[in-house]
Structure formats: C-alpha cells, structure tokens
N, C-alpha and C positions, 0 to 999 in steps of 0.2 A: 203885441206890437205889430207883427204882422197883419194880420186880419184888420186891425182899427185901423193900418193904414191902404189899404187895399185899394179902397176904391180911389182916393188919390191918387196912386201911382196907376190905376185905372184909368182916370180921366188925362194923365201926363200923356199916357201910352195912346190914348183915342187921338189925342190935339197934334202927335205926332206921325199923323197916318197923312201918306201922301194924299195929295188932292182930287180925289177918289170923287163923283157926285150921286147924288141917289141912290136906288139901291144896291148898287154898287162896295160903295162907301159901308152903309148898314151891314153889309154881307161880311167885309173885310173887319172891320168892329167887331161884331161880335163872337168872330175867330178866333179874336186875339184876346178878346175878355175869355172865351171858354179854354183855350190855352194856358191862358196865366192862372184862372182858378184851376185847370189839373194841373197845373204845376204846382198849388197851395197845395192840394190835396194831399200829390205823391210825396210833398216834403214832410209834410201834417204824421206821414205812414213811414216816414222814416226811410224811404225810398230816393235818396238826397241826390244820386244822379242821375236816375230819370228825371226829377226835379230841374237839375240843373241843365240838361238837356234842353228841355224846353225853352226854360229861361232865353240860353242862348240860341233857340230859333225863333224868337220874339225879337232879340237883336239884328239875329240878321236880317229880320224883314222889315223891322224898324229900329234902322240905328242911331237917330234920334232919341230913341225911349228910354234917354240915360235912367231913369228912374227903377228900369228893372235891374240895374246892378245891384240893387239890393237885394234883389231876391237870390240873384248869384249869389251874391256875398254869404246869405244866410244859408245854401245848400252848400256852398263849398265850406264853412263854419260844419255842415254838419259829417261831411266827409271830411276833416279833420285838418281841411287846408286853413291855416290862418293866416297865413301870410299872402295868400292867392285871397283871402276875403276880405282882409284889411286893403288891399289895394281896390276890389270892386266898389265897397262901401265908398271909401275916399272919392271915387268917379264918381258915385253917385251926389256926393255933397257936392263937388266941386261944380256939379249941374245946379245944384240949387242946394244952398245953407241953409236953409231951412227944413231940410230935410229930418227928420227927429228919428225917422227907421233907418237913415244910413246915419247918423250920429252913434245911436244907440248897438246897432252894429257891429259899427269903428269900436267900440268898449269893451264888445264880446270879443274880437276880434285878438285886441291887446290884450285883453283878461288872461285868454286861453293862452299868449305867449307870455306870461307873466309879467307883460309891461304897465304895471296899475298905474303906475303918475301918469302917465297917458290914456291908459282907461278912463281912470277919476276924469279929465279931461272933456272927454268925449260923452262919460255918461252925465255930466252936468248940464252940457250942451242939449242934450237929448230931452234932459227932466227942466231946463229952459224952453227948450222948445212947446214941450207937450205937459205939465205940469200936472195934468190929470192923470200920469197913466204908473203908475205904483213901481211894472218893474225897473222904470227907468232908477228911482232913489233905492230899490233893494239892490241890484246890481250896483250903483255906487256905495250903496256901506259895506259891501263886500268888498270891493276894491279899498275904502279906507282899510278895510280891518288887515287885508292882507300889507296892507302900509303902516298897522299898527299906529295908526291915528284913529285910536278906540270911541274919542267923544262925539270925532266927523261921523264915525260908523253910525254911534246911538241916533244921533241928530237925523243922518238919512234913514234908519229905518224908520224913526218915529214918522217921518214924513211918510213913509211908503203907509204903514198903514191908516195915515192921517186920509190918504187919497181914497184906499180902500180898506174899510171897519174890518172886512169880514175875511181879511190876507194871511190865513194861519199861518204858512210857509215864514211871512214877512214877522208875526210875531217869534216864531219858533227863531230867526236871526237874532231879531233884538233880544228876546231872551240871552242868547251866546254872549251878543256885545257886551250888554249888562253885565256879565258873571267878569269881561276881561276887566271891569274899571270896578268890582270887587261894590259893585250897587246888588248885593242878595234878594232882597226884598222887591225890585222892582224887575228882576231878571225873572222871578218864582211869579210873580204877578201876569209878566208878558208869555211864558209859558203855560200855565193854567188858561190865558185867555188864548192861545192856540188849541189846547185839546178841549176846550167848550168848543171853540170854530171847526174840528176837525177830529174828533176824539180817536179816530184811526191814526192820525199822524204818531208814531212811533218815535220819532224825535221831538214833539212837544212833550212827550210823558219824561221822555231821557234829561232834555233840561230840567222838568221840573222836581227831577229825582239830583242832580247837582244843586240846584239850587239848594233846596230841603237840606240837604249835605250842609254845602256850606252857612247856613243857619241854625244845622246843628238837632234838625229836627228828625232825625235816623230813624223812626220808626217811619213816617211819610214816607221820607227819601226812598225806604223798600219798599210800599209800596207804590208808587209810582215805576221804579224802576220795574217791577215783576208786569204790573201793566205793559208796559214799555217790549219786554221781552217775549210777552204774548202775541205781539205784532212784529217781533224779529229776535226769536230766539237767539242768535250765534252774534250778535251784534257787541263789537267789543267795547263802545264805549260804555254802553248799557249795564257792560258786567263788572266795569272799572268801578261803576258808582256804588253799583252795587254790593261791592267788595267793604268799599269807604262805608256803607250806613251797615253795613254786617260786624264791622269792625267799634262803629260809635257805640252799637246794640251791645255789643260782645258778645257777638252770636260767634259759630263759625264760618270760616270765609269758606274752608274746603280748595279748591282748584279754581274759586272763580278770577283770581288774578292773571293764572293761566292761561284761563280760556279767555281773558280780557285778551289778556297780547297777542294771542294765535287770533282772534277777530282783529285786533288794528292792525296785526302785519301782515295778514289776508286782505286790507282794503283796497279796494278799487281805487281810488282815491288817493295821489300821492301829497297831499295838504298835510304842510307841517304841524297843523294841529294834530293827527294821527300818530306822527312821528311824540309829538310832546308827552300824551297820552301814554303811548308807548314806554316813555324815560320813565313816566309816576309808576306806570304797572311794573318795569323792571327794577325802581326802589321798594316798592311794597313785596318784591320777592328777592330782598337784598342781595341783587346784583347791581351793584353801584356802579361797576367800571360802565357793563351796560345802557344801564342810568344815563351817564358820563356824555357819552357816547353818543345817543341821540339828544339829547339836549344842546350838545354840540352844532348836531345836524340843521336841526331846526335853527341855530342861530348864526350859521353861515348861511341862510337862507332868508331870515329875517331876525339882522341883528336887535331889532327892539321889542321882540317878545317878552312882554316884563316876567310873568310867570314862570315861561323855560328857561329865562337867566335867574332870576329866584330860585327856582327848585335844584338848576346846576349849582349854584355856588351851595344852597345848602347841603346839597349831596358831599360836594369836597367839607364840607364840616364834617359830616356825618363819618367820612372818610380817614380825615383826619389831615387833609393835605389846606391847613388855613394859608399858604401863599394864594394860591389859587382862589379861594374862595376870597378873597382881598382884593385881588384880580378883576371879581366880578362885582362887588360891592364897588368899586368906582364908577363902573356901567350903571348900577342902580341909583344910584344916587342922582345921576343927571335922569331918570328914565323913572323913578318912582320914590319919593320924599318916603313913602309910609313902608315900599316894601324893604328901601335900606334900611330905615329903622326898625325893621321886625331882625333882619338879619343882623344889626347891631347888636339886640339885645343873645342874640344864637350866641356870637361871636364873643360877650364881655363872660361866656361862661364856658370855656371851650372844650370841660369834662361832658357838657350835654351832649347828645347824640339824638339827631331827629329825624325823621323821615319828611320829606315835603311831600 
C-alpha cells in the first residue's frame, strides 16, 4: 500500500510547493521527493523514527502536504503509537477522501486498538477505493473474524486472493476462516494451495495438518504437521495438531501436549485464538479447571467464539457440572444450530465423558 501509493502523495507534495520558478522550483522538488523516499526507506528498515522524523520535516516546509500524514501515521503505527496514528491518518482523509493509504491506515490503526467495527469500516472504505490491491480485503477478513462474523471473513479473503492468485499468506487466512464455519474440505484445499504458493510458509503446512485432522485423515494430518515443524520446530499450535493425528493413529503422543502449551503460552501474540488453543491442549492433559479457565478468557473477549463456547460447555460435561454447561448451550443455540445440537446429543447421555 505504501509504495503503490507513493507517487501520488508525491505529486500532492510537488502541487503544494510554494511558488518557487525555474530552477529553483526543480531544485526544491526533488528534495523533498529524495526525503520522502528516505523516509520509505528507513520505515521499509524498520527504523520508524528516523522515519518519522523526516516525514515531519516535510511538513514543516510544506504544511500543505496533508498527504504525508500518512506516512506519519504509518511510522508512528510502527513505533506502537496508535492512537497518535489514527489521528494522522484521519488528517490525512479529511484532505481528500479518497485517499485509500490513509483509509487503509485508519484500519490498522483501530485493528491494533482492538476497535474492529471501526476497522471493518475503514478497511472497506479503503478496498472501495482501490479494489485492486488484496491487502486491503485480507486486513478486513481479519477484522470480521476477530468480530466472529466468520462468512464476512470467508467472503473477504476470497476476495483478497480473487485480486492476487499468487497471496499464500491470503490463502493460509482463508484456510483458518474455513476451519471456523467447520467447511474441512475447502479449508484443506485453501491450504495446500498456500504451500504450492509458498512451500516454506510453515503455517500453510499447520492448517493443512488441522484440516486432514478434522477429516479424519491422521496419517496426512502428521505428515504435514512434521513438515510444518521442520520450518519451526517449538511451534505450539503445530504440536497441538499433531498431538490430535498421533492420538486418531494411536500412536503415542509422549509430551507433545505439553510442549503444545509451553509454545502457545510462550506466544508473542496475545490473540485469543492462542488462548483457545491453550483451553484444547489443557483438556487433552485433563486439566479441566484449566481448560475452564481460558476458554473463559477468550469469551470475555469475544463473546461469540462458537468453538471456545462449544468446547467450555463440553468441558463442564466432561466435568460433571451440567448447570453450567446448560448455561452455555443457550448461547449456542442463538450462535450455532449444529454445534447445540452436537451438544444436545452429549447432554441426552450424561454418563458420557468427552473431551472437546
């Protein structure tokens, strides 16, 4: 997004050079083009306030140049300000609405503060504006899914790599999405077609090791997952799956549940999915209350995660605490036709004992 818009806010920044003549003029121009590209440069290097530095001595010699509030917006985004970059962007639209890099921005901007209904927002505005450019509709299915509006999600990644064939990262999403509306088949499809695009990507092999799982096809599911862990050994979700096709096999699992949790509670990453993750690894090593606990977590966070409320109420079966799990089957019901009725059937037999 940057770079494709570049030279537009390039030409914004020339139109607003004072009335300079000959070569004069030329001299001052192409100052402030070699400025703003070391400013792409140093941001490009991860060098976000020299970056931004720049940016704002480009303002102050042309304050005019609302257009480079974007580029503020995007180094202060990378020094962690988001609340300082949501306001730059905004300046920068509020110059011209059409602006699709300060829309798209504005998204990251709210993304990073967990404001997705206003994200979704902004990044529509942005994949309206510029329809060609893929990560405007991956950034929006990210934002549905963290809004657990799973179909919105499918919809825009399909888009993203409708724009570009060749978007493994973009397949490796829709894969995800897939798995949340329990479509295996077409999850395991968008996955395989990431690691043809990308066969290093280490999270195309990981989804296409859940998927295989949840179709039941366990000896794939390992290997993919072992591929998978060749490109990141300690990786917890990797080990979780692989846990799941060692267990379909009835092989042994050994420690790898273990070393599943010690990987998702080492993540980088504070995404409730990790936390969900987490709740599956600590019933597969029956600690339930644990279980309990995060699943909890994740749904004070996002109360419509259907699968972290699924696997909570089946935990309290498993548990033996059926109020509770009655509790959550109301929430299911408005949130998933097929997963109350799997718990129905848990429920009509309450000597069962399962693990989700």
């Amino acid at each position: 997004m940057r770079l494709i818009g570049l030279t537009l806010y390039l030409a914004l920044i020339l139109a607003a050079l004072p009335g300079a003549t000959g070569g004069a003029a030329a001299t001052a121009q192409d100052e402030l083009r070699e400025l703003l590209a070391r400013g792409v440069e140093l941001e490009q290097a991860g060098r976000f306030q020299e970056a931004l530095d720049i940016y704002l001595e480009i303002l102050r010699a042309v304050p005019d140049a609302t257009a480079v509030y974007t580029f503020v917006g995007n180094a202060q985004v990378g020094l962690g300000r988001f609340e300082e970059a949501l306001g730059s962007y905004r300046r920068a639209a509020r110059h011209d609405a059409n602006d699709a890099g300060a829309r798209f921005g504005a998204g990251n901007a709210l993304y990073n503060l967990r404001r997705f209904d206003e994200a979704v927002e902004e990044y529509r505005a942005a994949a309206r504006l510029r329809p060609d450019l893929p990560d405007a509709f991956a950034s929006l299915s990210s934002a549905y899914y963290n809004l657990d509006r799973y179909a919105e999600a499918v919809a825009a990644a399909r888009e993203a790599v409708r724009v570009k064939p060749d978007f493994a990262a973009g397949y490796v999403n829709l894969s995800w999405y897939y798995s949340m509306t329990d479509q295996h088949q077409e999850s395991l499809a968008a996955a395989r077609r990431a690691a043809e695009l990308d066969p290093s990507n280490q999270m195309a092999h990981t989804n296409m090791c859940r998927a295989l799982n949840d179709l039941g096809q366990f000896a794939e599911a390992a290997s993919a997952c072992e591929r998978a862990l060749r490109l990141k050994p300690d990786d917890g979700e990797t080990l979780y799956y692989l846990g799941i096709a060692r267990k379909g096999l009835k092989r042994p699992v050994g420690d790898l549940f273990a070393r599943a949790l010690a990987g998702l509670e080492g993540a980088d990453s504070p995404e409730a999915d990790f936390t969900y993750l987490a709740g599956a690894a600590y019933s597969q090593l029956g600690r339930h209350a644990e279980a309990i606990a995060a699943y909890r977590r994740v749904l004070a966070e996002r109360p419509d995660f259907v699968k972290a409320r699924y696997n909570l109420a089946v935990t309290y079966v498993v548990v033996g605490d059926r109020a509770s799990a009655l509790a959550e089957q109301r929430a299911l019901r408005r949130l998933s036709p097929e997963k109350a009725a799997k718990l129905d059937a848990l429920l009509a037999e309450p000597a069962q004992r399962r693990r989700p």
